[in-house]
C-alpha positions as CSV (number, residue, x, y, z in Angstrom):
1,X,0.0,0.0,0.0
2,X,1.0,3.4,-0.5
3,X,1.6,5.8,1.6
4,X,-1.0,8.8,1.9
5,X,0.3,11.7,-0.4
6,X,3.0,9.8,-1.9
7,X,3.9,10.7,-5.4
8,X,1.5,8.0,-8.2
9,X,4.8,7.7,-10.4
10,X,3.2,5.1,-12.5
11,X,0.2,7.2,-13.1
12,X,2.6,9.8,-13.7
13,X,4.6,7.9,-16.3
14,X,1.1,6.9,-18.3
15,X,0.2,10.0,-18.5
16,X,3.6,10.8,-20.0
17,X,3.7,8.2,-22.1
18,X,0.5,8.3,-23.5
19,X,1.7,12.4,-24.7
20,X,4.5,10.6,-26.1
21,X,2.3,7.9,-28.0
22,X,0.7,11.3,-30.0
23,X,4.3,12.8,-30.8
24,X,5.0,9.3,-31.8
25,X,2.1,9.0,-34.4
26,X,2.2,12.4,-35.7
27,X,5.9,11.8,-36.6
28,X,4.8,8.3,-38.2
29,X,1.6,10.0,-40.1
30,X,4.1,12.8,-41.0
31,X,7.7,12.1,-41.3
32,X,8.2,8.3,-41.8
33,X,7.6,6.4,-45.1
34,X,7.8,2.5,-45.9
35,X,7.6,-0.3,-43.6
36,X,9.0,1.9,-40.4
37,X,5.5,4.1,-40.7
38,X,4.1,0.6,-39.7
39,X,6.1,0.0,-36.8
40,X,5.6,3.8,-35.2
41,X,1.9,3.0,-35.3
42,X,2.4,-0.2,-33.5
43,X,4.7,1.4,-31.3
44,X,2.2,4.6,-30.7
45,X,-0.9,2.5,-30.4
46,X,0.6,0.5,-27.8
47,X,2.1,3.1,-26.0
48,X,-1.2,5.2,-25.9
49,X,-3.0,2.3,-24.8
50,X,-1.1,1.4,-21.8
51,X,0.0,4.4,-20.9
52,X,-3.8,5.6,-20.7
53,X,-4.6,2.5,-18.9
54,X,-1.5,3.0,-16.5
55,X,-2.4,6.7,-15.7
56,X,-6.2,5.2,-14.8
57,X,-5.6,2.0,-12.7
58,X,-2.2,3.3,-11.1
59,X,-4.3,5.8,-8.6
60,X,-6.4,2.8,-7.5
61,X,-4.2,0.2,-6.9
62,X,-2.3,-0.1,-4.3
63,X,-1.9,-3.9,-3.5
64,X,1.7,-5.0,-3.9
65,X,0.5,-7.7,-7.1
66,X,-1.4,-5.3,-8.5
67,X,1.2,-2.3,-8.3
68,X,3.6,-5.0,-9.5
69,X,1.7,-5.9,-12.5
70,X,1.4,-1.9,-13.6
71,X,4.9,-1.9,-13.5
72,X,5.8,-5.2,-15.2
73,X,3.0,-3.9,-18.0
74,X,4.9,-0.6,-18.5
75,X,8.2,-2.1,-18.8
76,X,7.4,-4.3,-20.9
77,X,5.6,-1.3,-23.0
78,X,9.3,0.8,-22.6
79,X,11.0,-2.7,-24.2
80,X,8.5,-3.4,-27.0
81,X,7.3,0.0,-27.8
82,X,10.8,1.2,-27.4
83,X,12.4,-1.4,-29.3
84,X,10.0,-0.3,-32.9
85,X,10.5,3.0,-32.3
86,X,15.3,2.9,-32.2
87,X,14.5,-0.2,-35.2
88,X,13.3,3.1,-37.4
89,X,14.8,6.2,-36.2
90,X,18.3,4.6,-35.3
91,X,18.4,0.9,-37.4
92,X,18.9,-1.3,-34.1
93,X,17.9,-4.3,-34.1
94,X,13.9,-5.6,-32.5
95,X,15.8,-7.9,-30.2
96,X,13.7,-6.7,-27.1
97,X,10.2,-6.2,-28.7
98,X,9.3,-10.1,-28.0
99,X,10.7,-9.4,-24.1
100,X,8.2,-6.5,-24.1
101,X,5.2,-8.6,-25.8
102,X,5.5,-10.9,-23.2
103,X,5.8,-8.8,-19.9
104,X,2.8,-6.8,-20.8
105,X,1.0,-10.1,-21.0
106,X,2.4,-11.4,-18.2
107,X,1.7,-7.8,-16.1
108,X,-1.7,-7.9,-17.2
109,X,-2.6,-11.3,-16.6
110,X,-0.6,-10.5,-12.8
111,X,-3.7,-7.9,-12.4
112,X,-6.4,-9.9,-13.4
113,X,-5.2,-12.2,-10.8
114,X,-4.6,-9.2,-8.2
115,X,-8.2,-7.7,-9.2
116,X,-9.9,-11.8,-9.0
117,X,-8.3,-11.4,-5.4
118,X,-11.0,-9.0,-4.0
């Protein structure tokens, strides 16, 4: 549990993240061609997505599983999205995207079983 006014730095981090989700697609709608304008969407979608979803469920959970499952969800959103997003703009490799698929899975499915809990 946390402590009363302590700082909600995942909710924090959504919130940022889903801002950086819309830079992210306006640069793919606008400044990428080819298969990379592809990858930004993914990237952006997923990023928006969670990051909404992090910046909603953050303030309200504040069992340990659940709190751990928002985090594993957003790191594995920083790996995956991330990973799309240095393939175009810098030609690294995707090497971490499947990490990232599966942590958010597995943080989600962790708070399904924190929010079955009661």
């Amino acid at each position: 549990m946390r402590p009363a006014g302590a700082t909600d730095w995942l909710g924090i981090n959504g919130a940022a993240c889903t801002a950086a989700a819309v830079a992210l697609a306006a640069l793919s709608s606008h400044a990428v061609q080819g298969p990379g304008q592809g990858q930004l969407h993914i990237a952006a979608a997923l990023a928006f997505g969670h990051g909404v979803a992090l910046a909603a469920l953050s303030p309200a959970t504040t069992r340990r599983l659940g709190r751990v499952a928002l985090l594993v969800a957003y790191l594995g959103m920083l790996l995956f999205s991330g990973s799309l997003v240095f393939s175009v703009l810098a030609q690294w490799p995707t090497t971490l995207a499947p990490m990232g698929g599966m942590a958010m899975i597995a943080g989600w499915l962790l708070l399904a079983i924190d929010r079955a809990r009661g």
